[in-house]
Structure formats: structure tokens, C-alpha cells
C-alpha positions in Angstrom: 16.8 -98.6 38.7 18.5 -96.4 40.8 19.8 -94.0 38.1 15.6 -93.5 37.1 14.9 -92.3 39.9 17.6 -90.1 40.7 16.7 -88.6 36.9 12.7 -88.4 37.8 13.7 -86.2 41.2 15.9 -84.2 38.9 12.9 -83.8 36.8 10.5 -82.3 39.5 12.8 -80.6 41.2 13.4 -78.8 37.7 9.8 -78.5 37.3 9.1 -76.9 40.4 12.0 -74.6 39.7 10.6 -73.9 36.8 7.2 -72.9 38.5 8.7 -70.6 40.6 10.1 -68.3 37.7 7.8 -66.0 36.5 6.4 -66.7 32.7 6.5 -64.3 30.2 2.8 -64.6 29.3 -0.4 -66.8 30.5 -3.1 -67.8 28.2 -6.1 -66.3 30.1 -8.5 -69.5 28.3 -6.6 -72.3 28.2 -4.1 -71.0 31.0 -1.2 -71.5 28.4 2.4 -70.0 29.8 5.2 -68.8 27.6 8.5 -69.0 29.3 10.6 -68.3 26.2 10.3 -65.9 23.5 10.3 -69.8 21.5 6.9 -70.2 23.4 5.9 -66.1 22.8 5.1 -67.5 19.2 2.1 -69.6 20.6 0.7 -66.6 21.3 -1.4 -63.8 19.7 1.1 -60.6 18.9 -0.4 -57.1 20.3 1.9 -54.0 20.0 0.4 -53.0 23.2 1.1 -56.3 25.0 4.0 -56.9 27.2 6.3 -58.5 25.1 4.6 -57.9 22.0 2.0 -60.4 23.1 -2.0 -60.3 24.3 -2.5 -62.8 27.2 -4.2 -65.1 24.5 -3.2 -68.3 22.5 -3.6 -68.1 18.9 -5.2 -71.3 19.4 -8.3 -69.9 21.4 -8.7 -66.6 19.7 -9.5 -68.4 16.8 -12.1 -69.5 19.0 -13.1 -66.0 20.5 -13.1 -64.2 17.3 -15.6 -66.3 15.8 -18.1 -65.6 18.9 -17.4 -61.8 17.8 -17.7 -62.7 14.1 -21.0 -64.3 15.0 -21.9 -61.1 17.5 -21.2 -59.0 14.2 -23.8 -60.8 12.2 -26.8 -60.9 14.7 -26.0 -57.0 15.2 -26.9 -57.0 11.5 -29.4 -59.4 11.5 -31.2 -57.1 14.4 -30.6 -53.8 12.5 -32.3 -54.6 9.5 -35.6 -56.1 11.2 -36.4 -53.2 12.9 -38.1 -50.5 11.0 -35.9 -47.9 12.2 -32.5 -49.2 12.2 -32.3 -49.1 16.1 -31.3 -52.2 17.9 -33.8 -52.0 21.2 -34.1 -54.4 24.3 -36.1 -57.3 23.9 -37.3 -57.0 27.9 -37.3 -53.5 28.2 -37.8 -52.2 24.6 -35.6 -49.2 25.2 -32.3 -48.8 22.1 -29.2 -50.7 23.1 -26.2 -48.0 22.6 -23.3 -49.8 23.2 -22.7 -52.6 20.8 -19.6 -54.1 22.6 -18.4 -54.2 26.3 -19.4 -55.6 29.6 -21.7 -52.7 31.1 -25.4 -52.6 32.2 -26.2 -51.2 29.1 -24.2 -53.5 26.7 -25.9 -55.3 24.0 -26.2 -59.2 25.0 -27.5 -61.8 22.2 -30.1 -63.9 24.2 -32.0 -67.1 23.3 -35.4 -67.1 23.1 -35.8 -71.1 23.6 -32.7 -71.1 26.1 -30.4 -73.3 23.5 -27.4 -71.0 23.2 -26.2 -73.4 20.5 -29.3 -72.7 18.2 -28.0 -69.8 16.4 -31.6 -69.8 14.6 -32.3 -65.9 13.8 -35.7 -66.7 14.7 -34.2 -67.8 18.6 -32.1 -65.0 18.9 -33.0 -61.5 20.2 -31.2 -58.3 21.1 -31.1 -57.7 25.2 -29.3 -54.9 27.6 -26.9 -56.7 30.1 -28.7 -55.3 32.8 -32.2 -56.6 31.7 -31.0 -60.3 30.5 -29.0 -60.8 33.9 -32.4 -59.5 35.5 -34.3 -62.4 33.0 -31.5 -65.1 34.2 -31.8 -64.1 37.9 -35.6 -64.1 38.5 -36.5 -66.5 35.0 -38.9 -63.6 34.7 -39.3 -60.7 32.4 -38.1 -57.5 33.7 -40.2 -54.9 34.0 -40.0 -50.9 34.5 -40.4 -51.3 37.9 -38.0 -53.8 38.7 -35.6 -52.3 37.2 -36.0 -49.3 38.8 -35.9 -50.6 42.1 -32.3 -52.2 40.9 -31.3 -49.1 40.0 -32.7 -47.3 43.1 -30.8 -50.2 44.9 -27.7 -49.8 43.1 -27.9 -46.2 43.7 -29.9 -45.0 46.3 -30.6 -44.7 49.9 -30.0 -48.5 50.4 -26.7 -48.2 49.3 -23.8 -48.2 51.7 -22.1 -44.8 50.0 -25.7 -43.1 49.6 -24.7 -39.8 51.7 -28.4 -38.4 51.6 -28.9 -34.9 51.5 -25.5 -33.9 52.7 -23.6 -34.2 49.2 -25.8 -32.2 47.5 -22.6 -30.4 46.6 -19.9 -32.9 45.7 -17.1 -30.8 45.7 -18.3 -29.2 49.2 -18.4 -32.8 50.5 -15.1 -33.8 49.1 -13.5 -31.4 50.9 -15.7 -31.7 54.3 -14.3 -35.2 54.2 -10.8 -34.9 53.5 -10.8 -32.1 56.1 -12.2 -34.6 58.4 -9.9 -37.1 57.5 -6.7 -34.7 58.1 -8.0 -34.0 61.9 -8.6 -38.1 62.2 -4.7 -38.0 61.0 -3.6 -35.2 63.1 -5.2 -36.5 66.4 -3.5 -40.1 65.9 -0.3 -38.4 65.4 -0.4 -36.5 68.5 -1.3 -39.7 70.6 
């Protein structure tokens, strides 16, 4: 009796040893580690990666790649309905130019009836980032004027690094501030 425990405190403190040691890789779905290049072979191999590796399991691309696959197939799906061949916002109406990618202006597949696990055609419709996170904020369509006050928000006066009428020349403020900030430096190193 004894002897099992003395092996199971072995066992943690070998555990927590282990821990400590930095993995080679960390599945960022799952949260998988690699601490061999034995467990390296779990993982999906990228040239770029640091030791060869992405920070994926080939368990859950599987998974991600067919939410791409499926991405690829409403893109389609949106490009030949429209008479044009432009993909454009459901909210706003204006073309969605990026295709892939987490920016404002990214293309984001949203559900009409708010089942993301109908992948119906018919419930599916093209949306800018910006304008669908504006849809799921408020539960209301966006209009040209909210949006604009966003952006004004984002951007303008109302904005803590809005500097107003003094950077109407970016270059000239650039340099008015790091000149400030050298007399800040110069005055603290004479005190």
C-alpha cells in the first residue's frame, strides 16, 4: 500500500515536472501539446511552422477546413445569384472585397433564420463583418447612418488619438511629437 503511493507522488511530481517544460507545439482548438517530435506527428506540418508544425491538430483541421470548404461553396452559391457576379452586403448592399480574413470589411456568411446549422442556400446571405457584428449587437438592421456614426466613432473626434486640426500634416506632427518627447527625456535626465 505503501509502495502505491510512493509511485502515485512519483507520478505527479513527474507530471508537474513535466508542465513546467516548455512544449514543442499547442493545439490552439483542442489545446493539444506536443512535447516530442513522437507527438509533432499529431500535428498538421507547415514549412513555415516552428518545427515544421502549424499550432493545429490534424484532428481539428479536418474540422476547420470543412467550415472553409463550406465558405468556398456559399461564395459560389452568392456569385452566381447575383446578376453581376459581385458578392454585396446583405445589410448594407455595398460589394464585399475581401473574401477571407477577419476585417470590417470581410465577407461573413449570415443566417437569415438565426440556425447557423441550416446550411439551406435559401437561409444563407453574404454580410460585411462590420455590418453583421452591427446586426448581432443592436438585433437591428444597420443602416447608413449607423454605420457612419461607427465609423465617425471609430475614427473621429470621439476618439482618444483624434488630434483635430493639428495633424493636418502627419509627418509635421510626427516630428512635433518626437521633438516633444526628446525635451520630456532631456528634462528628466537633468533632474
Amino acid at each position: 500500500m505503501q509502495n502505491m503511493n510512493t509511485i502515485q507522488e512519483s507520478l505527479q511530481s513527474l507530471n508537474t515536472e513535466l508542465e513546467s517544460l516548455p512544449y514543442l507545439r499547442k493545439c490552439r482548438v483542442c489545446g493539444l501539446k506536443a512535447w516530442t517530435q513522437e507527438d509533432l506527428k499529431l500535428f498538421k506540418k507547415c514549412e513555415r511552422g516552428k518545427h515544421g508544425h502549424d499550432t493545429i491538430c490534424k484532428k481539428d483541421e479536418k474540422r476547420i477546413s470543412i467550415r472553409t470548404r463550406r465558405k468556398e461553396k456559399f461564395i459560389k452559391i452568392f456569385k452566381a445569384e447575383s446578376t453581376d457576379g459581385i458578392i454585396r452586403c446583405h445589410f448594407c448592399g455595398e460589394e464585399v472585397f475581401k473574401l477571407y480574413g477577419k476585417e470590417r470589411d470581410s465577407l461573413v456568411i449570415h443566417s437569415l433564420d438565426d440556425n447557423h446549422y441550416n446550411y439551406n442556400p435559401e437561409n444563407k446571405a453574404p454580410a460585411h463583418n462590420r455590418c453583421h457584428g452591427i446586426y448581432n449587437g443592436t438585433g437591428k438592421k444597420p443602416t447608413p447612418e449607423t454605420i457612419m456614426k461607427l465609423t465617425k466613432s471609430r475614427l473621429g473626434s470621439k476618439n482618444h488619438n483624434w488630434k483635430g486640426d493639428k495633424a493636418s500634416d502627419h509627418a509635421k506632427y510626427q516630428r512635433e511629437r518626437r521633438r516633444k518627447k526628446r525635451e520630456r527625456h532631456m528634462v528628466q535626465e537633468t533632474i
